[in-house]
C-alpha positions in Angstrom: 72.9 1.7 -0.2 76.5 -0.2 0.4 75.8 -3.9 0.0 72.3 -3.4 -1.7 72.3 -4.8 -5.3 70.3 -2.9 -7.9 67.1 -5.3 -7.9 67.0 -5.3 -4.0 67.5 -1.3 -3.8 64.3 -0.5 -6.5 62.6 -3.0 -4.6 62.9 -1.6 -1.5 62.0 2.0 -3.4 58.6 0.2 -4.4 57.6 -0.9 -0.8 58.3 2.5 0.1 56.5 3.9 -2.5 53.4 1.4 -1.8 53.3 2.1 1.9 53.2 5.2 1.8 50.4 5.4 -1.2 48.9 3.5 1.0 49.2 5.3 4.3 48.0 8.3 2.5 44.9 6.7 1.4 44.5 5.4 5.1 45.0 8.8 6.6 42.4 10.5 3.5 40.0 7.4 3.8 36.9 8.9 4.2 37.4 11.7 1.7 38.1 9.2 -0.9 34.8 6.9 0.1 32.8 10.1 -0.5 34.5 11.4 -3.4 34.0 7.7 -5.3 30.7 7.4 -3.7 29.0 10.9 -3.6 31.1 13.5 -4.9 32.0 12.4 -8.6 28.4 11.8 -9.5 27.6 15.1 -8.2 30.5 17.1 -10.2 29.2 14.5 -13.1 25.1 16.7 -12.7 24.5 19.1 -15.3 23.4 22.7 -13.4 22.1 25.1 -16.0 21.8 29.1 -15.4 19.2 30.6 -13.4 16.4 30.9 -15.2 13.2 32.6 -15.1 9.7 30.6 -14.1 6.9 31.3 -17.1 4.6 30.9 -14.2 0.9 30.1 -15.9 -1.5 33.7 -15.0 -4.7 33.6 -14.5 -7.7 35.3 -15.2 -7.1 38.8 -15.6 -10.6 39.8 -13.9 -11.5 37.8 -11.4 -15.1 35.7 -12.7 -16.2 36.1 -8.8 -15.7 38.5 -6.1 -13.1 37.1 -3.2 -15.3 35.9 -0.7 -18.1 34.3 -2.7 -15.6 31.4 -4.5 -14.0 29.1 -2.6 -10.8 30.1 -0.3 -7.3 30.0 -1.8 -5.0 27.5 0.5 -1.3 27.7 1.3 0.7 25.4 3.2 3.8 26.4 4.2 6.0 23.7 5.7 9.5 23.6 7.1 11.7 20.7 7.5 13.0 19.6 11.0 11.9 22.8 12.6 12.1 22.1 16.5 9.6 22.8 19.0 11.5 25.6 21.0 12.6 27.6 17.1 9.3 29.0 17.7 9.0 32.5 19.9 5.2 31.6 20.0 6.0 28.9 22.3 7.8 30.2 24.7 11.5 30.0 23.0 12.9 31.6 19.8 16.3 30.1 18.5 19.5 30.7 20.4 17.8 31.4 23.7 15.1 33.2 22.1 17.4 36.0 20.4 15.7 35.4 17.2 12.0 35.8 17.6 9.2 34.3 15.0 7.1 36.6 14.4 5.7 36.3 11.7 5.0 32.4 11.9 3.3 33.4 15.7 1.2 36.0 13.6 -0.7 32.6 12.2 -1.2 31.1 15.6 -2.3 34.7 16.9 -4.7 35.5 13.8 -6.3 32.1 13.9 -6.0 29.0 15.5 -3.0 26.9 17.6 -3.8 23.1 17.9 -1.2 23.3 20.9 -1.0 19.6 20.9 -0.2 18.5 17.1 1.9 15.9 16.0 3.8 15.3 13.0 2.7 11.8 10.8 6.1 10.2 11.7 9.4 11.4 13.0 11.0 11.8 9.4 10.4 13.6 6.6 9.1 11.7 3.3 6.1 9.6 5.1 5.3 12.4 7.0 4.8 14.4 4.0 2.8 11.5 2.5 0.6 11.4 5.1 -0.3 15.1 5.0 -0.4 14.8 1.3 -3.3 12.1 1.2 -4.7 12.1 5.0 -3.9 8.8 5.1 -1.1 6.4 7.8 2.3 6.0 5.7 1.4 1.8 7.0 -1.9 2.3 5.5 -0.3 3.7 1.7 3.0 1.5 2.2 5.1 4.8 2.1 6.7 4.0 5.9 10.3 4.5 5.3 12.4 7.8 3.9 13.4 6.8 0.7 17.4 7.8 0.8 19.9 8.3 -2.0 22.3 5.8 -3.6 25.3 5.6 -1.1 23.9 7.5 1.7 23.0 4.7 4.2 26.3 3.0 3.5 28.2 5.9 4.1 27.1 6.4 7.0 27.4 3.1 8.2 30.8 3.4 7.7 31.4 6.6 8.8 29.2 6.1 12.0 30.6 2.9 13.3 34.4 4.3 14.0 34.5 2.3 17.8 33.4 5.5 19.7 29.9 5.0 20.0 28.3 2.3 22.4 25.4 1.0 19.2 26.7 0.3 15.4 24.8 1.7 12.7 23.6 -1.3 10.8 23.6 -1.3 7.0 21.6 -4.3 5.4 23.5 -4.8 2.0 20.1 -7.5 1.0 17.8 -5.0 1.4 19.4 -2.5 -0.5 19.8 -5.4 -3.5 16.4 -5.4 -3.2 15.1 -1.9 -3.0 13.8 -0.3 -6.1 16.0 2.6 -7.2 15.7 5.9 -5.5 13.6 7.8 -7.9 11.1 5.3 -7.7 10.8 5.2 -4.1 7.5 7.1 -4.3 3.9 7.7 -3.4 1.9 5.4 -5.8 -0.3 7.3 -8.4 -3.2 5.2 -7.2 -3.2 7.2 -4.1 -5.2 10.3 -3.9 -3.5 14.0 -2.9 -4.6 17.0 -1.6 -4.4 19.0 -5.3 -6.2 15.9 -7.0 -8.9 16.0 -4.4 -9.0 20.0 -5.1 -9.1 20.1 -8.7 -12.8 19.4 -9.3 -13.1 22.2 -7.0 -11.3 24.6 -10.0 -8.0 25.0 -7.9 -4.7 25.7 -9.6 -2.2 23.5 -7.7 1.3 24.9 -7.3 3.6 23.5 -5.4 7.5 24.9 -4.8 10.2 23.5 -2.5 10.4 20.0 -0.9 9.0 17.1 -2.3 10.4 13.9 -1.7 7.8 11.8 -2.5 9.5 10.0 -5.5 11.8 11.7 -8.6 10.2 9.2 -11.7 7.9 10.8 -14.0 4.8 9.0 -11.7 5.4 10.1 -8.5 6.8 13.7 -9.2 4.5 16.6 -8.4 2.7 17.2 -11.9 1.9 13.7 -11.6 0.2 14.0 -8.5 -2.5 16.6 -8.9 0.0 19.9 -9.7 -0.3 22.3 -12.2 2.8 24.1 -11.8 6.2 22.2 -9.5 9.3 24.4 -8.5 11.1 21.4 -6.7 14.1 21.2 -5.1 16.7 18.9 -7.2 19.0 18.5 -4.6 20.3 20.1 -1.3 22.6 23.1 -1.4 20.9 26.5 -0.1 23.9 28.7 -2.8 26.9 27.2 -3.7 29.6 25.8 -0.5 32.4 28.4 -1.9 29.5 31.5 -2.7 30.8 35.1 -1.6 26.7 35.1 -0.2 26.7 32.1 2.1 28.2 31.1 5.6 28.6 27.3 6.0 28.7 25.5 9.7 29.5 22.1 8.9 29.0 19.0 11.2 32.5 16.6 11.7 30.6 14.4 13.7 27.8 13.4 11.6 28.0 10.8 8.7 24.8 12.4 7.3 26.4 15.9 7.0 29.4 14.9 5.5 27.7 13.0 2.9 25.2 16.1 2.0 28.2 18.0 1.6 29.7 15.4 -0.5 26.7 15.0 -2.7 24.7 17.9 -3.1 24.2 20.5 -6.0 22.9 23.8 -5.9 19.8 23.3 -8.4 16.2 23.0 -8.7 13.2 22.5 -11.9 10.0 24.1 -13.3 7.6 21.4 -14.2 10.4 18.7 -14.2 12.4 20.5 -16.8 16.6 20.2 -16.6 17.6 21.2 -13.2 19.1 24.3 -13.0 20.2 26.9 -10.6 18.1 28.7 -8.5 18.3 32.8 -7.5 19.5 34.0 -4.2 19.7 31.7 -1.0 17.4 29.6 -1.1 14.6 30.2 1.1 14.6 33.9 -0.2 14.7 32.2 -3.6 11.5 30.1 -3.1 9.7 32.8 -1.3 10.4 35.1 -4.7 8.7 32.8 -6.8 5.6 31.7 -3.7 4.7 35.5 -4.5 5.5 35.9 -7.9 2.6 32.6 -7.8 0.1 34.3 -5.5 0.0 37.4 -8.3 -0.4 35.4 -11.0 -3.4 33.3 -9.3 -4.8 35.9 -7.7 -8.4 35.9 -9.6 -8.9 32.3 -9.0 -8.6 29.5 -6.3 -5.6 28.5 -6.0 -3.6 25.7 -3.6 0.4 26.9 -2.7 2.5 24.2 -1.1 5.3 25.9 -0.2 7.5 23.2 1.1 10.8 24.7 2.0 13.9 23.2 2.8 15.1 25.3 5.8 16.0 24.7 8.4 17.4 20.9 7.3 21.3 20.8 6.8 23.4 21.4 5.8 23.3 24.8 7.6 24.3 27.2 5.6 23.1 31.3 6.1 22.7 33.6 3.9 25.7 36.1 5.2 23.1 39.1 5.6 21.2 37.1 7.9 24.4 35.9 9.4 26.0 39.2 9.8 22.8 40.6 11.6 23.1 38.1 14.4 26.0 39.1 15.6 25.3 38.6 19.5 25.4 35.0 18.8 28.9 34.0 20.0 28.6 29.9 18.8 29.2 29.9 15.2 26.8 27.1 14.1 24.4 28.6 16.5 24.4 31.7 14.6 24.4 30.1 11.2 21.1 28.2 12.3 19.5 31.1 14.1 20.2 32.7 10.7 18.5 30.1 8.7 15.5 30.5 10.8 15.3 34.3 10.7 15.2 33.7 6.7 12.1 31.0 7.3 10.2 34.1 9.4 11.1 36.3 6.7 9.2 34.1 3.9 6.5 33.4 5.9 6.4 37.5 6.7 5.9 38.4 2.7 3.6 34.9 1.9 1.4 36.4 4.2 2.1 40.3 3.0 1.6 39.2 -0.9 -1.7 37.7 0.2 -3.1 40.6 1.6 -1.6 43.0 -1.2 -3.7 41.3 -3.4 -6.8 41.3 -1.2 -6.8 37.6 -0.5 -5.7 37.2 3.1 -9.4 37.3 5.0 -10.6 34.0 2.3 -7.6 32.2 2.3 -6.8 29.7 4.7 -3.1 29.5 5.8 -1.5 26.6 7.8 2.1 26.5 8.9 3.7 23.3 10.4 7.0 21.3 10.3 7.4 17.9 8.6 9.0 16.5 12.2 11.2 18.1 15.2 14.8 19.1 15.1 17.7 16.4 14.6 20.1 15.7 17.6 22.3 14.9 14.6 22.8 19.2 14.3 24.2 19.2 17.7 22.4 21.9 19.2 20.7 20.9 22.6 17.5 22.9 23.4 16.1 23.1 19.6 13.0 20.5 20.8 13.0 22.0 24.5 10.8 21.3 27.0 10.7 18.0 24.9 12.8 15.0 25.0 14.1 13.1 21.6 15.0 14.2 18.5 13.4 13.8 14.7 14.2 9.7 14.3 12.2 9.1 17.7 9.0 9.0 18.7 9.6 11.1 22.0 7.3 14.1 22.1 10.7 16.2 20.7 10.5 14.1 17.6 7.0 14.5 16.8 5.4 17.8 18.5 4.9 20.2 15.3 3.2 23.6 15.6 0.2 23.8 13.1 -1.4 27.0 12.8 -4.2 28.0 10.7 -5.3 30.9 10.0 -8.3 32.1 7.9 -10.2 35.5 8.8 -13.1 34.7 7.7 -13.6 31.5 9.4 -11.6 31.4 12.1 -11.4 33.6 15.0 -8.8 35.2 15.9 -6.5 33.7 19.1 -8.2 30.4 18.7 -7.0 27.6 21.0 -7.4 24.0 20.7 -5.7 21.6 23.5 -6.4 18.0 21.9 -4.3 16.0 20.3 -4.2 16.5 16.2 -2.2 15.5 13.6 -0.7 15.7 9.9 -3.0 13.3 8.7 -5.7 15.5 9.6 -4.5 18.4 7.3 -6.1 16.4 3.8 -9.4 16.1 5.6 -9.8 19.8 6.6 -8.3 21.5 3.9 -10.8 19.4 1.8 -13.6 20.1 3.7 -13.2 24.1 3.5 -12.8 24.1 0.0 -16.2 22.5 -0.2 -14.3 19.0 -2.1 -15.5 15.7 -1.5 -13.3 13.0 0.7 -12.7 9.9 -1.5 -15.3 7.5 -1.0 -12.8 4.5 -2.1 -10.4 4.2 0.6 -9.9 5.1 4.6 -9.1 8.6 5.4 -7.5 8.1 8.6 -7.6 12.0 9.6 -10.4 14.6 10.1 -11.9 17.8 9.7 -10.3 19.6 12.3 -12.5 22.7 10.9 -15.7 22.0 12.9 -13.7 22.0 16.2 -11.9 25.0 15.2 -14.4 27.2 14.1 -17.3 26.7 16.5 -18.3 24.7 20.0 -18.0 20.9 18.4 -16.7 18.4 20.3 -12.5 18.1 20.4 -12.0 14.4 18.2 -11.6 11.5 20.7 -9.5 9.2 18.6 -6.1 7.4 19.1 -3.3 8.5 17.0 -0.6 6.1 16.0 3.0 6.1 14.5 5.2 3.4 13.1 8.5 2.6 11.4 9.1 -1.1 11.4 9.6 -2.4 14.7 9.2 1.0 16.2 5.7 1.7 16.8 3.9 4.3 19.3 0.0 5.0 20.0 -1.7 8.4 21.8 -5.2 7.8 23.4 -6.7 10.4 25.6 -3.4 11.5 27.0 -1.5 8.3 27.7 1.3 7.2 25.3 3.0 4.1 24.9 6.0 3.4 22.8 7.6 0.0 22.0 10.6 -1.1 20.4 12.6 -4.4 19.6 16.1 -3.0 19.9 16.2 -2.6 22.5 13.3 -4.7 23.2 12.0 -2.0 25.6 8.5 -0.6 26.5 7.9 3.4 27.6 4.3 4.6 29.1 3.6 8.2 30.0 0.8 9.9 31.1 0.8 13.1 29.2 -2.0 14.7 30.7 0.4 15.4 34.2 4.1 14.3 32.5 4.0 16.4 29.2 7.6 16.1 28.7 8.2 12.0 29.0 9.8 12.1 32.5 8.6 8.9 34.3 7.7 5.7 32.7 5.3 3.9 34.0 5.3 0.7 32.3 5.8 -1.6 35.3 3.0 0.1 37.5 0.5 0.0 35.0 0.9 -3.2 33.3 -2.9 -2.6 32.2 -2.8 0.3 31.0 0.3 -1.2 28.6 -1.9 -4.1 27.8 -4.9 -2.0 26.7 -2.7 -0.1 24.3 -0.5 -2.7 22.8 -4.1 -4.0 21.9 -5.1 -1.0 20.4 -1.3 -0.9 18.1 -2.3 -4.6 17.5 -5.5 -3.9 16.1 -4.7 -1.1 14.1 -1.2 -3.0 12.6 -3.7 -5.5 11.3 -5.7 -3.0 9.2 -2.0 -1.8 7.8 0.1 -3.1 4.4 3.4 -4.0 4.1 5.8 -1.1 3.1 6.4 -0.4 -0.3 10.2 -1.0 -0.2 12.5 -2.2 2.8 14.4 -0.1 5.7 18.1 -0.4 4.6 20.1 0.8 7.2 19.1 1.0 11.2 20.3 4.1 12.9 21.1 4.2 16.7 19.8 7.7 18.4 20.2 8.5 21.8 17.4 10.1 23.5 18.7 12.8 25.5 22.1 13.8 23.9 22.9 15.0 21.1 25.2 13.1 18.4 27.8 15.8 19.1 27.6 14.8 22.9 29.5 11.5 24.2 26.7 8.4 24.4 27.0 5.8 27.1 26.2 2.1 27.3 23.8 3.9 30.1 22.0 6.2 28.0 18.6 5.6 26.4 18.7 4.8 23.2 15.9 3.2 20.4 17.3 2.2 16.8 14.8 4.0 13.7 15.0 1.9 10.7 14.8 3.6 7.3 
């Protein structure tokens, strides 16, 4: 320091000091973003003890016997489930190491609608349309409602200069979106358990919801007796001695669940607090513990769980027993989906325990496809896309129903059916009346599956803003404005989207951007605005490297 005065020498300490400060909040950027963004407000969540559920009993002796009231219903519904998870298919995850079984018994003891889609390819609309029968365009409920900070993390997360397409983050929109809770289904629409109750159902519902978190869109305000909803996003706790975590490094989404999310969940919007077990096991506990305590009168379970969605996290038994899986966050998801077999395995065992499994129909399905987000490359095979497009991978769903004393076993159905028409047939076997106010855009599916009627002949249609995509009699066209780009395929020979033919059948295009055209016009405008766009490449995953080359669409939400 020979030469340096005092002043100069602590001056030169505080540039020191400063640079590095701030190299070391350059280096530990991103951790700090989510720790101001996500993390502090999550640490800031009260989580009470586990609890137990007073779950409401019903009649002691049943008033009727089984078969003369009307059937019970349960929907069970998983959340980006792809295509290939399923052993009934053809697949089973990891290469088919871990069989279904129990979800195939549904298809095999009833009916497969082998050609069903989803209502959209993400999760809230799509659970809005199976909820009221009705287009997410037609109830304004067309985006995913997301929560505070998610988009913009991602946005800056995303956009690092690797990628060939920016996320974009709309800052205006966001100023003018109402806040997250109140990103709902509006009251004035009618759901399956309000069309049910005149009927004398008891509406439960346990998992998933997503359809708004204010007292008016929550579940009890929707038609549902009793709600066991998930309050957040953790399967156990990130550090439990229980759990194995795979976490994704390459996706902004991940990172900010990770960030953001508490182990909890409610009973009839109550405080949140923790739930028992992992889980899936945790929600299939109290589906059960429901099912005895309903037993002597109609009741409607919505079991909408949360597995397989990420974060991926296994419950280490599960885990442990897949030890021939060599890829760790293959084996964690693999796990994940052996749990989802297991609930559906004792739903269906508590029904028939209780001597309700030949009058109660059952229908299993999945809210969308898989993510390419997960990295894991065959989870939608033969399929191409992901959840976020509208390629077959993003919307082909299994939905299986089964009811013995309706539907024949190993029933088959080959044409084209969707979410929307869940409301519609669930309605119609519980002997309910469709509202007579308003379009029901699906329909009973149970004439086709139960007897010789005629397949439905109607176009089905998806949109998310500027996306948009219609199915009629085999041929589907897709269109986008970024890139401003038009797909046709011919499903009926090119099930898995391999050829477009929108330049040799410029008719056929025309014909079908008529039919989108005419049906956008009987459509409202959503209910709050897409804030962020997200760029998905069709035929990688986000783990793989995209090129300037690769097809691509953008999915607002």
């Amino acid at each position: 320091m020979t030469g340096l005065k005092k002043w100069q020498a602590y001056a030169l300490a505080g540039v020191v000091a400063v640079t590095t400060v701030a190299a070391t909040a350059f280096v530990f950027r991103k951790d700090l973003i989510l720790y101001f963004v996500a993390t502090r407000q999550r640490d800031a969540t009260v989580v009470l003890a586990n609890r137990d559920i007073p779950w409401q009993q019903g009649p002691a002796v049943a008033q009727e016997a089984t078969d003369k009231r009307p059937p019970n219903i349960v929907v069970i519904l998983a959340d980006d489930l792809g295509f290939n998870d399923i052993s009934y298919f053809g697949g089973g995850a990891a290469g088919g190491i871990v069989e279904t079984p129990h979800i195939d018994s549904i298809a095999r003891n009833g009916a497969n609608f082998s050609k069903a889609y989803s209502g959209t390819a993400a999760c809230a609309p799509s659970r809005a349309m199976l909820m009221t029968g009705r287009y997410g365009t037609r109830t304004g409920f067309e985006f995913t409602p997301t929560p505070p900070g998610m988009t913009r993390i991602m946005d800056l997360f995303y956009n690092d200069g690797t990628r060939p397409h920016d996320m974009l983050f709309d800052a205006d929109a966001v100023a003018k979106a109402p806040p997250f809770a109140e990103q709902g289904l509006p009251g004035s629409e009618i759901t399956l358990a309000e069309a049910l109750k005149p009927q004398g159902y008891h509406n439960i519902h346990i998992g998933k919801w997503h359809l708004g978190n204010s007292p008016e869109f929550r579940p009890n305000a929707q038609g549902f007796d009793e709600s066991v909803m998930l309050e957040s996003g953790l399967f156990l706790p990130e550090d439990s001695p229980d759990v194995v975590n795979a976490k994704l490094p390459f996706d902004p989404i991940d990172q900010f669940l990770w960030a953001r999310m508490n182990y909890a969940t409610s009973y009839n919007a109550s405080e949140w607090f923790e739930p028992k077990g992992y889980l899936t096991d945790y929600y299939t506990d109290e589906a059960v513990k429901a099912i005895e305590a309903n037993r002597n009168r109609p009741f409607f379970l919505y079991l909408a769980h949360w597995g397989v969605h990420t974060p991926l996290q296994a419950s280490k038994e599960d885990y442990d027993a897949l030890s021939m899986i060599e890829d760790e966050r293959l084996r964690v998801y693999a796990a994940m989906i052996r749990a989802l077999d297991r609930s559906v395995g004792r739903v269906l065992a508590a029904l028939k325990e209780n001597g309700l499994d030949d009058n109660t129909l059952v229908i299993f399905s999945s809210d969308n496809g898989a993510p390419g987000y997960i990295g894991i490359p065959d989870v939608n095979a033969p399929f191409r896309g992901w959840k976020l497009t509208f390629f077959e991978g993003g919307i082909r769903v299994p939905f299986f129903a089964q009811w013995p004393a309706r539907i024949a076993p190993g029933t088959t159905r080959d044409t084209a059916v969707a979410h929307i028409d869940m409301f519609p047939t669930i309605v119609a076997a519980a002997g309910a009346a469709l509202p007579s106010d308003r379009v029901i855009d699906g329909i009973d599916l149970l004439p086709h599956a139960t007897g010789n009627a005629p397949p439905p002949d109607r176009p089905i249609f998806w949109r998310d803003g500027y996306y948009m995509a219609v199915q009629a009699r085999g041929w589907k066209l897709q269109t986008t404005a970024k890139p401003e780009k038009t797909w046709l395929f011919n499903l009926n020979d090119d099930p898995t989207e391999q050829v477009n033919l929108a330049e040799r059948h410029p008719e056929k295009v025309a014909e079908l951007k008529t039919l989108l055209a005419d049906h956008n016009a009987t459509q409202r405008e959503p209910l709050f605005p897409a804030v962020g766009e997200m760029p998905v490449t069709i035929d990688k995953t986000l783990e793989e490297e995209a090129t300037a080359d690769d097809e691509y669409i953008y999915w607002p939400g």
